[in-house]
C-alpha positions as CSV (number, residue, x, y, z in Angstrom):
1,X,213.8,108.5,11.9
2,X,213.6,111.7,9.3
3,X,211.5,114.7,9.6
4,X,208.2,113.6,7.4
5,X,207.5,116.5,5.2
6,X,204.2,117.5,3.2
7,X,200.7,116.9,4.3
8,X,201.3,113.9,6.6
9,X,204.0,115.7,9.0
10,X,201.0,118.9,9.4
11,X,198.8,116.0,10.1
12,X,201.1,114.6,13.0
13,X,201.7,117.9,14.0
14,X,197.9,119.2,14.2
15,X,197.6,115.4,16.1
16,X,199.8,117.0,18.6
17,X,202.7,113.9,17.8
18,X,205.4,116.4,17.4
19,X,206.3,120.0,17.9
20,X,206.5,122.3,14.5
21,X,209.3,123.9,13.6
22,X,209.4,127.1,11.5
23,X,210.5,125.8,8.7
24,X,207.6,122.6,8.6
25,X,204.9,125.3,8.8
26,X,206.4,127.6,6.4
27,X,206.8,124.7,4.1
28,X,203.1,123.2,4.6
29,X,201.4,126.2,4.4
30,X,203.1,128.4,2.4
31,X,203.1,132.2,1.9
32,X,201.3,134.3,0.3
33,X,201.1,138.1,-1.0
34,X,198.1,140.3,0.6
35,X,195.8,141.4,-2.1
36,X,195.8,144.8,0.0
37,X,199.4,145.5,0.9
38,X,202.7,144.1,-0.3
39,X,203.6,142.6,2.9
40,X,203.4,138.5,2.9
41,X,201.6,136.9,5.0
42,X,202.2,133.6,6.5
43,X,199.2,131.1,6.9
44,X,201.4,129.1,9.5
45,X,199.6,131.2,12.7
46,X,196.6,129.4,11.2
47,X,197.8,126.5,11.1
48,X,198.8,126.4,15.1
49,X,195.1,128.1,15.8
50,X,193.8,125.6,14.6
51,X,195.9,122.6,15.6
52,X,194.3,120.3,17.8
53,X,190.9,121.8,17.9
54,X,187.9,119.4,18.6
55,X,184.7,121.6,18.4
56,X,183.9,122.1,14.4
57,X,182.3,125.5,15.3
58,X,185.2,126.9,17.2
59,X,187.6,125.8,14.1
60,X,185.7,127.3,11.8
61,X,185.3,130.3,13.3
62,X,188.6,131.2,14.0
63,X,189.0,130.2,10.7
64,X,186.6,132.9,9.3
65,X,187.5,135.9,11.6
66,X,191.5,134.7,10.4
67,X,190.0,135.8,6.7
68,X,188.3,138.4,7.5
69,X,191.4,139.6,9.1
70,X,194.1,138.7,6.7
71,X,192.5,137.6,3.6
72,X,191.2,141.3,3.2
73,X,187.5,140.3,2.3
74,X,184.2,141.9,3.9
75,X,182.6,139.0,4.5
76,X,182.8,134.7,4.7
77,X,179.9,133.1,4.7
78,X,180.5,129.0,5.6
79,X,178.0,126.2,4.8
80,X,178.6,122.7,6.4
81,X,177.7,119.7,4.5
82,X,174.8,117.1,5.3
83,X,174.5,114.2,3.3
84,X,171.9,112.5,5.0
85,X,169.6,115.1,3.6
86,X,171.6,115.7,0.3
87,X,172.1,119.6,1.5
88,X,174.0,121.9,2.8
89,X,173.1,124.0,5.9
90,X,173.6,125.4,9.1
91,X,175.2,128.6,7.9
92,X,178.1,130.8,9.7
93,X,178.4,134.4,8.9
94,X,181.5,136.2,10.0
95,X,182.1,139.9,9.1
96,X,179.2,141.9,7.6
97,X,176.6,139.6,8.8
98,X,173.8,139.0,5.8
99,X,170.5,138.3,8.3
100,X,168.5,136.5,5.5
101,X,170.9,133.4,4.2
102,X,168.7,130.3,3.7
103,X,168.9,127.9,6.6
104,X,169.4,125.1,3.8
105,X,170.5,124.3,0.1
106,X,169.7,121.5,-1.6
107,X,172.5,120.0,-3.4
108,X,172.2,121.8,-7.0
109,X,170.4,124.6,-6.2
110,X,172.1,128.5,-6.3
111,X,175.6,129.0,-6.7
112,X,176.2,127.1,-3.3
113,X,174.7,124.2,-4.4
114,X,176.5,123.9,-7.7
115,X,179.8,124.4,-5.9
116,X,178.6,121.8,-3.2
117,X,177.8,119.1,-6.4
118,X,180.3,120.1,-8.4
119,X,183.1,120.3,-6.0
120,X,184.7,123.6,-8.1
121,X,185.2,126.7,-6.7
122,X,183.3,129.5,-8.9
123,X,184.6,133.3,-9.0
124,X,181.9,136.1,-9.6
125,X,184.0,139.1,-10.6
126,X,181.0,141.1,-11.2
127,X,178.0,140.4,-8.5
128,X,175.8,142.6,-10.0
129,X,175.9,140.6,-12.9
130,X,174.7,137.1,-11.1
131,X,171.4,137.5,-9.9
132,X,172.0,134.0,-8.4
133,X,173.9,135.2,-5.8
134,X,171.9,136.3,-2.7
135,X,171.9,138.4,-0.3
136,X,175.1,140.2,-1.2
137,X,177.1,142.5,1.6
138,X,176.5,145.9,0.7
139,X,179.5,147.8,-1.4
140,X,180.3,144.2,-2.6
141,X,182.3,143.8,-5.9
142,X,183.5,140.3,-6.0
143,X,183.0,136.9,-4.4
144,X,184.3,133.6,-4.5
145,X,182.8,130.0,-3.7
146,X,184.7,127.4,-2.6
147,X,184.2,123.7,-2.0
148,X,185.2,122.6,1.4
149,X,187.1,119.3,0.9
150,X,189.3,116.7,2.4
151,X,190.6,113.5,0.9
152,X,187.8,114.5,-1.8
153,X,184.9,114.2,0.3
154,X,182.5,117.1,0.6
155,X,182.7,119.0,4.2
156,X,181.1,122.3,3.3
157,X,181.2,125.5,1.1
158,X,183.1,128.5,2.3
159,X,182.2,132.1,0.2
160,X,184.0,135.1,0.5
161,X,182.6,138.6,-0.5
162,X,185.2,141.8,-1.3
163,X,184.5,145.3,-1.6
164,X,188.1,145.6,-3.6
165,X,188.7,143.7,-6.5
166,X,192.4,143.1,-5.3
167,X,191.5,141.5,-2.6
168,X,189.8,138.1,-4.6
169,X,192.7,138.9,-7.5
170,X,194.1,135.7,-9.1
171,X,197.2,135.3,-6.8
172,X,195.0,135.9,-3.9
173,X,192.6,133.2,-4.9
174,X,195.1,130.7,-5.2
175,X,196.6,131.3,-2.0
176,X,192.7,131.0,-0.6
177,X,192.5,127.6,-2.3
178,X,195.7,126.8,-0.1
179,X,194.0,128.1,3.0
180,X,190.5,126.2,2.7
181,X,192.6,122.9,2.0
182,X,194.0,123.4,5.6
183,X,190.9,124.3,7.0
184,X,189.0,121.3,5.0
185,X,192.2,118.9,6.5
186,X,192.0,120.6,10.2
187,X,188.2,120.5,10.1
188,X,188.3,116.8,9.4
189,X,190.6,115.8,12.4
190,X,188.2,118.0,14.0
191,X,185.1,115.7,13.2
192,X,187.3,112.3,13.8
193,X,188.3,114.1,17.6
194,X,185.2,114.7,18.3
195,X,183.8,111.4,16.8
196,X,186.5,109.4,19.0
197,X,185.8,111.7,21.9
198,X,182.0,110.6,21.9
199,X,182.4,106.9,21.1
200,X,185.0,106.5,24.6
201,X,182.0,108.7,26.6
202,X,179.1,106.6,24.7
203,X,181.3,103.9,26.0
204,X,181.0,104.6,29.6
205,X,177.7,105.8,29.6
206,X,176.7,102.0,28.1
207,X,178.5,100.4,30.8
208,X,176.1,102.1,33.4
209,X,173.3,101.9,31.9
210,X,174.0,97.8,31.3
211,X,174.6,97.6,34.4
212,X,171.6,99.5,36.1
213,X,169.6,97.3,33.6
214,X,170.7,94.3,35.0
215,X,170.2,95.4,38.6
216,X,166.3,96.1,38.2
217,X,163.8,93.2,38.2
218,X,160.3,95.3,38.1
219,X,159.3,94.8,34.4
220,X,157.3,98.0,34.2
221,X,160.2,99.6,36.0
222,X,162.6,97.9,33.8
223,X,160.9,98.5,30.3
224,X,160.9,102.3,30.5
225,X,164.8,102.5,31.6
226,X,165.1,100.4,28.7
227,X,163.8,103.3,26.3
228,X,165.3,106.3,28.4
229,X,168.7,104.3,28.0
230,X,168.5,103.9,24.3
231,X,167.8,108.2,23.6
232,X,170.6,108.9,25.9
233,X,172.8,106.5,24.6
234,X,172.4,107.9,21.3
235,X,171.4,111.0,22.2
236,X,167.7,110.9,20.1
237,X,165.0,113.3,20.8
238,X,162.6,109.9,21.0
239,X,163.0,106.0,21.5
240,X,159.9,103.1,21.6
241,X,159.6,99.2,22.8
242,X,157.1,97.0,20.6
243,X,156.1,94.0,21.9
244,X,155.5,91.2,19.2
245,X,152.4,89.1,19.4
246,X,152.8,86.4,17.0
247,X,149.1,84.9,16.7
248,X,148.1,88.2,15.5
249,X,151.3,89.4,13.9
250,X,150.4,92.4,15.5
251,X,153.5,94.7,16.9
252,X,152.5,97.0,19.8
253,X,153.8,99.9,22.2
254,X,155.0,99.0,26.2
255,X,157.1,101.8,26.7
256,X,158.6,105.1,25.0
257,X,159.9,107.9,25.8
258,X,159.9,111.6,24.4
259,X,157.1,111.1,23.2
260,X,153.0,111.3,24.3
261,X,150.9,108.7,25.1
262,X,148.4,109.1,22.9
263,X,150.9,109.6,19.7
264,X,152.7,106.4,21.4
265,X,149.7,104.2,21.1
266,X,149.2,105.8,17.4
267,X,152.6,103.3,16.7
268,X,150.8,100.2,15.3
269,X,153.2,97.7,13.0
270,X,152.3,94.3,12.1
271,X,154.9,91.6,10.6
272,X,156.6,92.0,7.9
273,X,154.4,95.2,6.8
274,X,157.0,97.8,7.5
275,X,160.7,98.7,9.1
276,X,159.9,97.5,12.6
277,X,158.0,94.8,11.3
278,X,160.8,93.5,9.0
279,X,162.8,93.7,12.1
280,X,160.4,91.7,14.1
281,X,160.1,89.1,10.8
282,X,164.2,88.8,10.3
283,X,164.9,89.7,13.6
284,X,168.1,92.1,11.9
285,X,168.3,95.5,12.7
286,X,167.2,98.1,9.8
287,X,167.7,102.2,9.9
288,X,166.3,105.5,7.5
289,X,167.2,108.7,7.5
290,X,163.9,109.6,6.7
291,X,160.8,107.0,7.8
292,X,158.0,109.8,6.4
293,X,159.0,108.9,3.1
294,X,161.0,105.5,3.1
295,X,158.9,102.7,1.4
296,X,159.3,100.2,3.7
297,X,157.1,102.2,6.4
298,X,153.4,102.7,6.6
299,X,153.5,104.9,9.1
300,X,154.5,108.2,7.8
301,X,151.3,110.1,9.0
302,X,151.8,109.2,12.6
303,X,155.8,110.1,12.3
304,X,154.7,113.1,11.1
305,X,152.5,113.5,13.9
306,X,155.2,112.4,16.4
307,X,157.9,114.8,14.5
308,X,159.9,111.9,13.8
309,X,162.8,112.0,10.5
310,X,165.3,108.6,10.9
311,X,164.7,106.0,12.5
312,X,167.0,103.2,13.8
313,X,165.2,99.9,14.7
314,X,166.9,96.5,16.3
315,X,165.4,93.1,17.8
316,X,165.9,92.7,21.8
317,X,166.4,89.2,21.7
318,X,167.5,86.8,24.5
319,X,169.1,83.8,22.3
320,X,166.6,82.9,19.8
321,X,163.7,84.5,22.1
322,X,162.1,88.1,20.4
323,X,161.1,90.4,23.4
324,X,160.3,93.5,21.4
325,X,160.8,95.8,18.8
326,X,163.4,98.9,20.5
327,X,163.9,101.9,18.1
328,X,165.2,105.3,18.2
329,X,164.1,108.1,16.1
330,X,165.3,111.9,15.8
331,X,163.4,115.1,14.5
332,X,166.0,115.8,12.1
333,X,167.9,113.9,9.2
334,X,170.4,111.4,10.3
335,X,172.2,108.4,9.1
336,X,172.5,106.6,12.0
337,X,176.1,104.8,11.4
338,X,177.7,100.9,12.0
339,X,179.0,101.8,15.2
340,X,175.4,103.4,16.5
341,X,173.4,100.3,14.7
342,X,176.5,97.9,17.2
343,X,175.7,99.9,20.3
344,X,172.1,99.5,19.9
345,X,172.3,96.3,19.5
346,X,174.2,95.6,22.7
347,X,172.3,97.4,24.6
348,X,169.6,95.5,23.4
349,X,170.9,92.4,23.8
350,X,171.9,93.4,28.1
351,X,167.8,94.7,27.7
352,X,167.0,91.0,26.7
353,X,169.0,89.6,29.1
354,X,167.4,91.8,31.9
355,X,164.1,91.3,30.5
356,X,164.5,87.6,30.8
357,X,165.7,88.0,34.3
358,X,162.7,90.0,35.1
359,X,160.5,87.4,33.2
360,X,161.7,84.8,35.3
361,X,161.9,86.4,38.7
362,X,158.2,87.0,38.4
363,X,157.8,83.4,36.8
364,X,159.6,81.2,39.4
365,X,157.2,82.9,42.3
366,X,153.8,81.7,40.9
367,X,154.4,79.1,38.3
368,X,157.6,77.2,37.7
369,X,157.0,74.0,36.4
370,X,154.7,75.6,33.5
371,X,157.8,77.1,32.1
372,X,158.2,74.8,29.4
373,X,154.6,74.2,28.6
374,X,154.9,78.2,27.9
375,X,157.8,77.5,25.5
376,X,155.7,74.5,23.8
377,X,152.8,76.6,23.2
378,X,155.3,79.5,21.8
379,X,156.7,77.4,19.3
380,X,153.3,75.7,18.5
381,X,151.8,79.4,17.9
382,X,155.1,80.1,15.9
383,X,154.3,77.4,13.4
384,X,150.5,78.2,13.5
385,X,151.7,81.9,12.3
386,X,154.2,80.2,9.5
387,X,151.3,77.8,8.1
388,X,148.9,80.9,8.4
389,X,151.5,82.8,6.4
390,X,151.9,79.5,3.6
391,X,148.1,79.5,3.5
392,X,147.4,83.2,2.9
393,X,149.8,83.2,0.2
394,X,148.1,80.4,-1.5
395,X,144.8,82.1,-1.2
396,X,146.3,85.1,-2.5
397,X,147.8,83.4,-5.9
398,X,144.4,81.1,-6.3
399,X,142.3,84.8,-6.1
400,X,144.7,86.5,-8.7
401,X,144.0,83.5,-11.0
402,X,140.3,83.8,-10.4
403,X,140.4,87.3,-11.2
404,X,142.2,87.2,-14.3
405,X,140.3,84.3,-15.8
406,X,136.8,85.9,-14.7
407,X,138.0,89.1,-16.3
408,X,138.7,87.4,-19.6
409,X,135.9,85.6,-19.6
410,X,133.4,88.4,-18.9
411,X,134.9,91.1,-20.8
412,X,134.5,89.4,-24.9
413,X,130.9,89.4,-24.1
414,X,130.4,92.4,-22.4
415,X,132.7,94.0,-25.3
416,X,129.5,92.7,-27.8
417,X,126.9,94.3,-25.8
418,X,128.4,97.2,-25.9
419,X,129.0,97.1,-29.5
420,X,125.9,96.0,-30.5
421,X,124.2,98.0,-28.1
422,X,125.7,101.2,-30.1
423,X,124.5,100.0,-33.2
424,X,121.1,99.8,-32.5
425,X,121.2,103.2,-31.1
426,X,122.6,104.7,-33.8
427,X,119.7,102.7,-36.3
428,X,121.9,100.7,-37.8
429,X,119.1,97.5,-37.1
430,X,116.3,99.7,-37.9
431,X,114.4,102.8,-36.6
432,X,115.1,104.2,-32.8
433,X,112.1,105.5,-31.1
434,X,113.4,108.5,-28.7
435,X,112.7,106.4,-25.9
436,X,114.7,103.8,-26.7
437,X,117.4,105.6,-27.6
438,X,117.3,106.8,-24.0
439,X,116.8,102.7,-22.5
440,X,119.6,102.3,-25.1
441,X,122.0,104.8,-23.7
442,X,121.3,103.5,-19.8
443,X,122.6,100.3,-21.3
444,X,125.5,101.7,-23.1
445,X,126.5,103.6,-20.4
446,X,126.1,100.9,-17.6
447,X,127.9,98.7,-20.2
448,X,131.3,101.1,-20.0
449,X,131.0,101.4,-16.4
450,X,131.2,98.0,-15.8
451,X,134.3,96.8,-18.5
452,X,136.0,100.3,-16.9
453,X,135.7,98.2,-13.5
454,X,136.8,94.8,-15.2
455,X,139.8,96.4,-16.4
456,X,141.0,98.1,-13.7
457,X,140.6,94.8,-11.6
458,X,142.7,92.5,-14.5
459,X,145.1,95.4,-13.9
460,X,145.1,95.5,-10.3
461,X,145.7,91.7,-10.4
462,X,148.4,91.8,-12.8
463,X,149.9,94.6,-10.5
464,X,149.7,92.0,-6.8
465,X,151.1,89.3,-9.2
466,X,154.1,91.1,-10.3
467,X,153.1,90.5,-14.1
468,X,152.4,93.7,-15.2
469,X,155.1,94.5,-17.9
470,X,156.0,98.2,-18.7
471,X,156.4,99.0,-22.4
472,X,159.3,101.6,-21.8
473,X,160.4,103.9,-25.1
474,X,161.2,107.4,-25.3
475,X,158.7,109.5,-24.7
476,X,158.1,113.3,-25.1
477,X,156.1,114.9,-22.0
478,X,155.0,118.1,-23.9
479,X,152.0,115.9,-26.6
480,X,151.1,113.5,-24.1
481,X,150.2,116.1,-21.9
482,X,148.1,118.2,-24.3
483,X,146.5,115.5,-25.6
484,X,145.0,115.0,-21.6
485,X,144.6,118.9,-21.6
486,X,142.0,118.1,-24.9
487,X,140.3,115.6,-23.2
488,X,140.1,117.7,-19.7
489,X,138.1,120.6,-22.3
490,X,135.9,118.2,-22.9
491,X,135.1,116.6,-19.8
492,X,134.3,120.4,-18.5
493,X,132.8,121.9,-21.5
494,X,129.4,122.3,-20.0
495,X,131.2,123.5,-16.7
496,X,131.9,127.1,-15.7
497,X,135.6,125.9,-14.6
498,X,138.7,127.7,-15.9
499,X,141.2,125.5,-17.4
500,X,145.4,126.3,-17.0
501,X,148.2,124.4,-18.3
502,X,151.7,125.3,-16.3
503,X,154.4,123.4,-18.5
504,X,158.2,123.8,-18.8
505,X,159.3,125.0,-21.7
506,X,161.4,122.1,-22.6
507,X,160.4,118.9,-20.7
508,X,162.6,116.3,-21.3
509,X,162.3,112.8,-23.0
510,X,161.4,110.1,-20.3
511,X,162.0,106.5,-20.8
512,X,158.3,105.9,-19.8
513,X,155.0,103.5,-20.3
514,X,153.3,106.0,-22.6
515,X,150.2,104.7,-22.4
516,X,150.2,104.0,-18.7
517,X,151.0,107.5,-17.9
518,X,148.7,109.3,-19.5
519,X,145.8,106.5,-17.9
520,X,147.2,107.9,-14.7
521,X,146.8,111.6,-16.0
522,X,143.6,110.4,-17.1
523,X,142.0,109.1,-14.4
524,X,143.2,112.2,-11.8
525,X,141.8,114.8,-14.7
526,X,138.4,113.2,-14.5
527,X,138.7,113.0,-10.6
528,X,139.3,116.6,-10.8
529,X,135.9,117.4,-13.3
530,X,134.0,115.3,-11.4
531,X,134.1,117.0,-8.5
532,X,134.4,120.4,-9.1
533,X,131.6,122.5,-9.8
534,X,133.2,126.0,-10.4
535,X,136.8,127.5,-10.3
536,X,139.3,126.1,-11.9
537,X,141.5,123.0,-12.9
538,X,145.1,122.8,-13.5
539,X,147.7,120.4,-15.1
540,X,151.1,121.0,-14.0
541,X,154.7,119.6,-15.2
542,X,158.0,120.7,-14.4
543,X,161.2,119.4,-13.6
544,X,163.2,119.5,-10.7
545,X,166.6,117.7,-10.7
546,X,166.6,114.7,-11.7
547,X,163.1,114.0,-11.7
548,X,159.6,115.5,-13.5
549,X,156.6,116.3,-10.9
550,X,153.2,116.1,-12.2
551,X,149.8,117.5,-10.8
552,X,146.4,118.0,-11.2
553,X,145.4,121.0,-8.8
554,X,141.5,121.8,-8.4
555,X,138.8,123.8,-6.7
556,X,136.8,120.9,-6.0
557,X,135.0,120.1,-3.1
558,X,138.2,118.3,-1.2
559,X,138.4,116.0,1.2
560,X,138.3,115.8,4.7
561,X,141.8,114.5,6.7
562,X,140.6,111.7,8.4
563,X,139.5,110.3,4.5
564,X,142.8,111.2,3.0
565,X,144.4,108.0,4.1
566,X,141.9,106.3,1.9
567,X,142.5,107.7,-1.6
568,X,144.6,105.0,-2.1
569,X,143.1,102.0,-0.6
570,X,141.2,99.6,-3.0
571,X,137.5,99.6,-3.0
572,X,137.6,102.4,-0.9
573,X,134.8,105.7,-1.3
574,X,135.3,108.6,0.2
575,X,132.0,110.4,1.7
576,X,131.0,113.7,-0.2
577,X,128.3,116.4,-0.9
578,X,128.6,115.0,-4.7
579,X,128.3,111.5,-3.6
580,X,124.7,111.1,-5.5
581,X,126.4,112.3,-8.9
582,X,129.6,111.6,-9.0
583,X,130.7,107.9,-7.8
584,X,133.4,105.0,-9.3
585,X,135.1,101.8,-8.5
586,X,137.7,103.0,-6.0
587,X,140.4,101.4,-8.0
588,X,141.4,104.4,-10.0
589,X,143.6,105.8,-7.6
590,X,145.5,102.9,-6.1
591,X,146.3,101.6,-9.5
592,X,147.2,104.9,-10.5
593,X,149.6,105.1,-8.0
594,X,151.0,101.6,-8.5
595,X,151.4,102.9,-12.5
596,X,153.7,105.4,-11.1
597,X,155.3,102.9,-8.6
598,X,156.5,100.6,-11.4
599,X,158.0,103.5,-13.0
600,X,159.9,104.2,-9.8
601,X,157.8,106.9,-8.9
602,X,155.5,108.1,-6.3
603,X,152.1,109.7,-5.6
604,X,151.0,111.6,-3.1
605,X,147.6,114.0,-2.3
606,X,147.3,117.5,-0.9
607,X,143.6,118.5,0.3
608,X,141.3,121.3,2.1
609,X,137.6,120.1,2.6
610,X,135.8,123.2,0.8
611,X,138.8,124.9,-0.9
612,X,140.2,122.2,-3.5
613,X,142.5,119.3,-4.3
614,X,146.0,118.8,-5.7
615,X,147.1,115.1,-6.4
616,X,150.7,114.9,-7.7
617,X,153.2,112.1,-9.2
618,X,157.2,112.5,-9.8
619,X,158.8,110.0,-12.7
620,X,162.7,110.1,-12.8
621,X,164.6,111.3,-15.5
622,X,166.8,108.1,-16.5
């Protein structure tokens, strides 16, 4: 067989399948003439540093001290790439060291960023003249940023800073490109070692731990090995065992680990309601790489409490018997991958089989001839749960019809009270004693009040139906919102309050509900003059990639954090010191939020009891 040339014989070679000759390595990597001398210099001693390196860290550091010491540069700086949290992070200086580099960049953001999105390397021959570039080495002249890449999949950003303009010169750079696509090519072998080199010692750490589970029959005993097996198997900072009751579709904590009690038994689930209850309910695992803000969980105040990030979730089954809910979580960003989701799931399904054999054990000693009486009455509770299930969703659909028709119904009427109401307050049925006009008003006002409330129920009932139809067309941002801002001057005019607008300058066109959005802007506007007495109030747009955040900040009385959960509930009022004055439906806010929803959205609330309020929504730019 022939020598294979190119990129594939410096891949066998870094693979350790063959022994490089001179000529391979001075063909692969090429040479190159130092932007400081005239002597060439060979990238080849590189090439064998690096070979057959398994740590990422120790690659890329011999990687930047071989640039700082032949590239003839003050300074690299090296980013690695996380894509589970759309950023780049984790920082390595080598040279000069610059103390104050941000921990992270998102994807976008500063020079980094762009050359982390746009995969293009970016030379600054002037850094004086880019502001975006910070911190800078001191004496600095030049930098250049450069993508870290392999098979074109993002791996990192490497920058390097020069104090002589030679050294970054145009030859120079493309010999630089030639030396970060080895490093991108070595550092990927690296990750796929050190990948490989985990999955055989994940391997034989399952194969203990199945066995140990097997061996242990104490179900208290066996339940917590359970959850100190799963963290170490995939090395998570926490790890949890629901148990499923399925009378009450309730999903509850028997055993965790990394965690404290008390957060443990803040973990409640029921079926169906979010990730671990979808588990339960398809009995299928499900993972996020981020369960604070993932819609199909409800619990992102108590995995805020607990620290948790991503979550990875799977049923411990034995056959077509559910024993529990067992999930893994991390405090950072992670996308748990295909081969972590199988390993799980095997050693959940040895769990199940243990749990079984504990089950039984403890079974056969007092009561053996009622095991299939206990099976019966499982499958009997089963259906009762399914027909419960068929019956609430009945219910549901007869009560949405209800609404709708009693909303109909009572609004033409109360529409002609109204009306008429007005005109006999303003004389047109004949002269208006002053203390009718006042009775008059009472009814007028108490009118409004009450076809407010009928309309935000027909809209909260077209919302649970799935009939409420957005009327989508472009839409400019900058009218809408001073329209709201006129209607916010006069909500406040007889109130010391300080109005500020904070807009872009040029807010683009979204593809929105006009009308929609500004009831949502609306309805927090008022919120915000209704309970604020003094201070100020603030309506807020800017954009920020591909999306536009709104908010309504004010100085109001806030709310207390055991009521923020609330906001958003229907029907709900929160206890304040303006309760007497200043009261509503408790359906502006949930429906508000569900406006924003439909627009694939979301809203969330920011508050300090005594110091003020800011409730915000995003809308993406489409």
């Amino acid at each position: 067989m022939g020598t294979r040339t190119g990129f594939l014989g410096l891949l066998e070679t870094l693979l350790g399948k063959r022994r490089p000759s001179a000529a391979d390595l001075a063909r692969l990597t090429g040479q190159y003439q130092s932007p400081v001398s005239d002597l060439p210099i060979s990238v080849t001693d590189l090439a064998l540093r690096l070979a057959g390196q398994a740590d990422a860290k120790v690659l890329l550091k011999q990687a930047g001290e071989w640039l700082i010491e032949r590239a003839g540069v003050e300074c690299v700086v090296i980013y690695l790439h996380e894509p589970a949290a759309n950023r780049i992070a984790k920082p390595m200086c080598f040279g000069t060291q610059l103390s104050d580099l941000p921990e992270a960049i998102k994807l976008g953001y500063s020079i980094y960023g762009e050359v982390a999105m746009g995969r293009r390397a970016y030379y600054i021959e002037q850094v004086e003249r880019e502001r975006r570039l910070t911190p800078v080495p001191p004496e600095t002249k030049s930098a250049y940023i450069v993508p870290l890449l392999h098979d074109n999949q993002l791996l990192g950003v490497l920058g390097l800073y020069a104090a002589r303009p030679a050294a970054l010169s145009e030859p120079a750079r493309v010999a630089i490109d030639r030396v970060v696509t080895l490093i991108g090519a070595t550092l990927s072998t690296a990750y796929r070692l050190s990948e490989s080199q985990q999955a055989i010692a994940r391997f034989d750490l399952f194969q203990r731990l199945a066995q140990d589970l097997t061996a242990r029959l104490s179900s208290q005993e066996l339940l917590q090995r359970i959850v100190e097996a799963a963290r170490e198997i995939l090395d998570a900072q926490m790890s949890i065992l629901l148990d499923v009751n399925f009378e009450s579709g309730e999903l509850r904590p028997i055993a965790w680990s990394g965690i404290s009690s008390e957060t443990a038994q803040l973990i409640r689930s029921r079926l169906k309601e979010d990730l671990k209850g979808l588990v339960a309910w398809a009995r299928l695992p499900a993972r996020t790489p981020d369960m604070r803000t993932d819609q199909r969980t409800s619990l992102a105040t108590q995995a805020i409490v607990a620290g948790m990030v991503s979550e990875l979730a799977v049923p411990v089954l034995y056959y077509d018997e559910l024993y529990g809910i067992l999930a893994v979580e991390t405090n950072t960003y992670r996308n748990f991958t295909d081969e972590e989701v199988n390993l799980l799931q095997s050693l959940a399904a040895h769990a199940g089989i243990a749990l079984r054999n504990a089950h039984l054990f403890e079974e056969l000693r007092q009561r053996n001839d009622e095991l299939q009486k206990t099976n019966a009455a499982l499958e009997i509770s089963r259906q009762q749960a399914e027909n419960a299930r068929a019956a609430a969703v009945q219910a549901n659909r007869l009560k949405t019809e209800f609404i709708n028709n009693m909303s109909h119904e009572l609004r033409t009427p109360l529409n002609a009270v109204i009306n008429f109401t007005r005109l006999v307050m303003d004389g047109h049925a004949g002269p208006v004693t002053d203390q009718q006009r006042n009775y008059l008003g009472f009814v007028h006002e108490g009118g409004q009040h009450l076809l407010g409330l009928i309309n935000d129920i027909l809209d909260l009932a077209k919302i649970e139906a799935g009939k409420m139809e957005l009327r989508r067309e472009p839409t400019p941002l900058e009218p809408l919102l001073k329209g709201v801002m006129s209607t916010l001057v006069g909500l406040t005019k007889d109130k010391n309050i300080a109005l500020h607008r904070e807009f872009d300058e040029s807010l683009p066109v979204l593809n929105i509900d006009g009308r929609r959005i500004r009831q949502v802007l609306l309805n927090l506007i008022s919120n915000a003059a209704k309970f604020t007495v003094q201070g100020s109030i603030t309506l807020r747009a800017v954009q920020q990639g591909n999306q536009v955040i709104f908010s309504v900040r004010d100085t109001g009385v806030g709310i207390k954090p055991e009521d923020l959960p609330k906001v958003f509930e229907e029907f709900k009022q929160i206890d304040n010191v303006l309760q007497e004055t200043a009261s509503g439906t408790g359906l502006g806010m949930p429906i508000s939020r569900r406006f924003v929803q439909l627009h694939g959205g979301d809203m969330w609330i920011e508050s300090q009891l005594g110091v003020g309020t800011t409730v915000s929504f995003s809308l993406p730019i489409t």
